[in-house]
Structures are given as structure tokens and as C-alpha cells.
C-alpha positions in Angstrom: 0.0 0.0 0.0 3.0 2.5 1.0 4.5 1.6 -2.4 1.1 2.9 -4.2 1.1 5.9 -2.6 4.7 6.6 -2.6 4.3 6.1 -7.1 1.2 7.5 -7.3 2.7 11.0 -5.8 5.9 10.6 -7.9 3.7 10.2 -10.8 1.9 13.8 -9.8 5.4 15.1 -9.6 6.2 14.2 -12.7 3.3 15.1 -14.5 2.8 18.6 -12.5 6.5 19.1 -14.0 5.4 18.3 -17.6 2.6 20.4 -16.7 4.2 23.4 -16.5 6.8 22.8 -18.9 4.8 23.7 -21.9 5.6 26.8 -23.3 2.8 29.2 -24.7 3.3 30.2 -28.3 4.0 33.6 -29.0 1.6 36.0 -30.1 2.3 37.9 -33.1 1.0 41.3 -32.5 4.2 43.1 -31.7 4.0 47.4 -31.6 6.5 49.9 -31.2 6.7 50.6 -27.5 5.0 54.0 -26.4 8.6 54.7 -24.6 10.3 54.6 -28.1 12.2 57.7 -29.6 9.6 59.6 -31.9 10.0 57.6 -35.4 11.9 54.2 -33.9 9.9 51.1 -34.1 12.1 49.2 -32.1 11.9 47.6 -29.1 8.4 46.6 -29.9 6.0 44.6 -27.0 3.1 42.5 -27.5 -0.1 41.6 -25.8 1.7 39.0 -23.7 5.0 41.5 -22.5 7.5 39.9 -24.7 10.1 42.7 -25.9 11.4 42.4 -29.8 14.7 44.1 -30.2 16.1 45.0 -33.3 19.9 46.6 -33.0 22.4 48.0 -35.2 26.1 46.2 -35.1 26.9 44.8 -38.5 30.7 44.4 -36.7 29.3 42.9 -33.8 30.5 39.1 -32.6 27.5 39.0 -30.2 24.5 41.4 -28.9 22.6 40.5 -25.9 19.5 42.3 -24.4 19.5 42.1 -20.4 16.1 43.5 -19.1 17.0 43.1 -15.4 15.1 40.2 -14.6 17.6 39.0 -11.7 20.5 37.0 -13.6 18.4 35.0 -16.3 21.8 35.9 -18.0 20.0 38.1 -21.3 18.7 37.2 -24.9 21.0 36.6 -27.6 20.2 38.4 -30.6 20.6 36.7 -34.1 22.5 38.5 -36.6 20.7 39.0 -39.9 22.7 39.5 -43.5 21.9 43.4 -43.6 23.9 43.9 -40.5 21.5 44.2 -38.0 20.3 42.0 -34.3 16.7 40.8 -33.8 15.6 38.7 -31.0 13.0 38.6 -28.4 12.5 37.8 -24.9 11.5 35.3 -23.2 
């Protein structure tokens, strides 16, 4: 009986894990942000408060975008053929 209970709450472990491991899909109504420069489009936001950043280094190795969310360590941007970053948070 003890080994029943003791696998039946491993077995909620394990599946409130899975649970929560699923990721939501991103929505794709991003908008400038209303704290932009007049003009810039970037960083845009979304309905769900993911950040899109779009950034200028065509000499660049690497650009990363650190919101201060207590050492998640950034996003990496991706460096497109024209030169510039784009990524978005997570």
C-alpha cells in the first residue's frame, strides 16, 4: 500500500512538472513601444510583454538584451545578412 502511494505521488510530480513545462506560443501582435524615440519602431511589445529588439552592429560578434530580470543571464540576438540583431524575450 505505501509503495502505491509513494508512485502515485511521484507520478503527480512528474506530470505537474510536464505540466508546466509547456511553453505558450508567442503571439504575433508586436507594436512599437509607447517609450520609443519619436519615429523608432524598435523595441516593440506584445499583448503577452515579450520585448522584440532589433539593433544596429553589423561588426558585432554578439549582442545581448539584459532587461534586469535577476541573472536570467539576457537574450541573444541573431545577426541577420543586412547587419543588423533581432531577437525577443523570453
Amino acid at each position: 500500500m505505501i509503495k502505491r502511494i509513494v508512485l502515485f505521488n511521484l507520478l503527480l510530480v512528474f506530470l505537474g512538472n510536464w505540466c508546466f513545462a509547456q511553453e505558450k506560443a508567442i503571439i504575433e501582435d508586436f507594436k512599437p513601444s509607447t517609450l520609443n524615440q519619436p519615429g523608432s519602431d524598435y523595441p516593440q511589445v506584445n499583448s503577452q510583454g515579450y520585448a522584440r529588439f532589433k539593433v544596429f552592429a553589423p561588426k558585432a560578434d554578439s549582442v545581448k538584451v539584459s532587461l534586469g530580470l535577476g541573472g536570467r543571464g539576457g537574450t541573444k540576438l541573431s545577426k541577420s545578412t543586412d547587419g543588423f540583431w533581432l531577437g525577443t524575450t523570453e
